[in-house]
C-alpha positions, -999 to +999 in steps of 0.1 A: -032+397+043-020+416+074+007+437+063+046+425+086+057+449+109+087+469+100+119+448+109+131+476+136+097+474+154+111+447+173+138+457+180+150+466+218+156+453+252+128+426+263+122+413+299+112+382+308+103+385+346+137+390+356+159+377+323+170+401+302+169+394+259+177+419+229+165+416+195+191+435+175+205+433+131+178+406+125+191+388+157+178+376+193+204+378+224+197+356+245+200+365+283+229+337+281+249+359+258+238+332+227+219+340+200+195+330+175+183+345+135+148+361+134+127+356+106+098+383+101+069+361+085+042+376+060+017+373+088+035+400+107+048+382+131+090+372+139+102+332+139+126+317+156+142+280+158+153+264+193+190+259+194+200+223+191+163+211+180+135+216+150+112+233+171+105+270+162+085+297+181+064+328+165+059+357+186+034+389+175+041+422+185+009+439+208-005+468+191+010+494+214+051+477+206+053+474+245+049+425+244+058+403+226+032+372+228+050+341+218+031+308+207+049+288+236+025+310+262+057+333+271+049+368+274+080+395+274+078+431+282+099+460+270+123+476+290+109+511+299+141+527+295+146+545+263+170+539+235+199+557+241+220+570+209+249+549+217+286+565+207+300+537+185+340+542+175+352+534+142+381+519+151+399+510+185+417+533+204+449+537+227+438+568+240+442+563+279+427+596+289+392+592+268+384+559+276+388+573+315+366+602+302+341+570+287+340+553+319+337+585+341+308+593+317+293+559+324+300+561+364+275+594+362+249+577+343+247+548+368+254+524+334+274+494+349+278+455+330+247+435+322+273+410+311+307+405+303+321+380+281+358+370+288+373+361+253+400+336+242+416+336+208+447+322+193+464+340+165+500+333+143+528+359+147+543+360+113+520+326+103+547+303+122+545+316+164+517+311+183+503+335+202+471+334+224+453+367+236+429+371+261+406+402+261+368+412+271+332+423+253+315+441+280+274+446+274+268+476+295+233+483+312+205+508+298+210+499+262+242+516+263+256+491+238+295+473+242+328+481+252+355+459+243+387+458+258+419+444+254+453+450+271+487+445+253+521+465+246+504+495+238+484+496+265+445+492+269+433+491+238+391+499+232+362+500+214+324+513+217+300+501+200+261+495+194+258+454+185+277+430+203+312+422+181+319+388+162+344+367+182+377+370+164+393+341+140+407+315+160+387+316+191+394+292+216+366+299+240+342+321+256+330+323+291+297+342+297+292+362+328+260+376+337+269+402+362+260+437+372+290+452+372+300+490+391+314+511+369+333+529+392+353+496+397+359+494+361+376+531+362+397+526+391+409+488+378+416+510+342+431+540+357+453+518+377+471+494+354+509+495+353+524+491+314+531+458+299+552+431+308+563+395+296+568+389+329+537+386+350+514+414+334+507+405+301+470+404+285+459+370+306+468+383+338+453+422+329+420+400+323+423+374+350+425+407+375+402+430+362+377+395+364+390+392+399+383+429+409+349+429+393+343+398+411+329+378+381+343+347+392+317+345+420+286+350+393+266+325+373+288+317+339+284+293+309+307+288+282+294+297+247+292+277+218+321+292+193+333+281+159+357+253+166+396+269+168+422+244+158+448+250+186+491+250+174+508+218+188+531+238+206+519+259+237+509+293+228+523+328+242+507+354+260+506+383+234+517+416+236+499+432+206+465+439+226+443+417+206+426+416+171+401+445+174+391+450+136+383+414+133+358+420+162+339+448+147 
């Protein structure tokens, strides 16, 4: 019997000609932004089941770790770049001046967005008002991991981290961007934002700009398949709270 490969021997950034895939905490990222479970089989090998149908796909690792053959004929590649040890926050932040510092960092390192994922979620004030946020999971380039990001009364609120975040409770919808975003723009758009306000710069319209500025709305998107969120029957507010972080993490 040929012995499996240790579970973390897969894992990485994989290329696919141009597409770009992770396998990361017994998961595969899909260059989409979905993802799938990995099985690792006795004969050393990692399964997978298509989304939507029965069919599943085995893939060996070569001997040197650097392909991945899978049974379907595809053949991916890993990323040359080497795993960077990736700065991951225990719990969000406020702090203004370091997450300028983060993104300054980033700017020097030539590490802009593989993809950003614009978030919707809708949430209770109290358990009776209705309040819907709007925030972002950016999936920075390199392996550098994910910054999320969410604007509200206390300003920007953030987040590092090394795996891609849950969507919070009550998710409404998520639109995947793949973009390579500068992350120069990203410090300027954060360095620039003016405090909160009800009145025409709350946390849809800090998200619809920064969107705007990065000029996402011009790249290929889909939205992504989300567990089902019941919306109120009365129309939701734009919150001021900056968003459900430690349900995202």
């Amino acid at each position: 019997m040929v012995s499996p490969r240790p579970a973390d021997a897969f894992e990485g950034v994989w290329f696919r000609g141009e597409e770009q895939h992770a396998i990361r905490g017994g998961q595969i990222w899909w260059a989409d932004g979905s993802s799938s479970m990995v099985r690792h089989l006795t004969s050393g090998a990692i399964c997978v089941q298509s989304q939507g149908t029965a069919a599943t796909f085995e893939a060996q690792l070569s001997s040197d770790g650097q392909q991945l053959r899978w049974s379907n004929g595809s053949l991916w590649t890993r990323s040359p770049q080497p795993r960077t040890e990736i700065h991951v926050d225990t719990c969000e932040s406020t702090d203004q001046e370091k997450l300028l510092e983060c993104l300054v960092q980033l700017d020097r390192e030539h590490v802009g967005t593989h993809r950003v994922l614009y978030v919707v979620n809708e949430w209770f004030l109290g358990g009776a008002i209705p309040l819907e946020h709007h925030g972002l999971i950016l999936e920075l380039e390199k392996d550098h991991g994910f910054l999320t990001l969410n604007f509200g009364m206390s300003g920007i609120s953030w987040q590092r981290s090394s795996e891609q975040p849950e969507f919070p409770e009550g998710t409404l919808f998520v639109k995947s961007h793949n973009a390579r975003l500068d992350p120069g723009t990203l410090l300027r758009y954060c360095a620039q934002t003016r405090e909160f306000s009800v009145f025409g710069y709350d946390c849809k319209a800090w998200t619809a700009g920064m969107i705007k500025e990065l000029r996402a709305t011009s790249t290929k998107h889909k939205y992504l398949a989300v567990p089902h969120g019941v919306r109120a029957g009365a129309p939701a507010l734009m919150c001021g709270f900056g968003g459900p972080l430690h349900e995202w993490l």
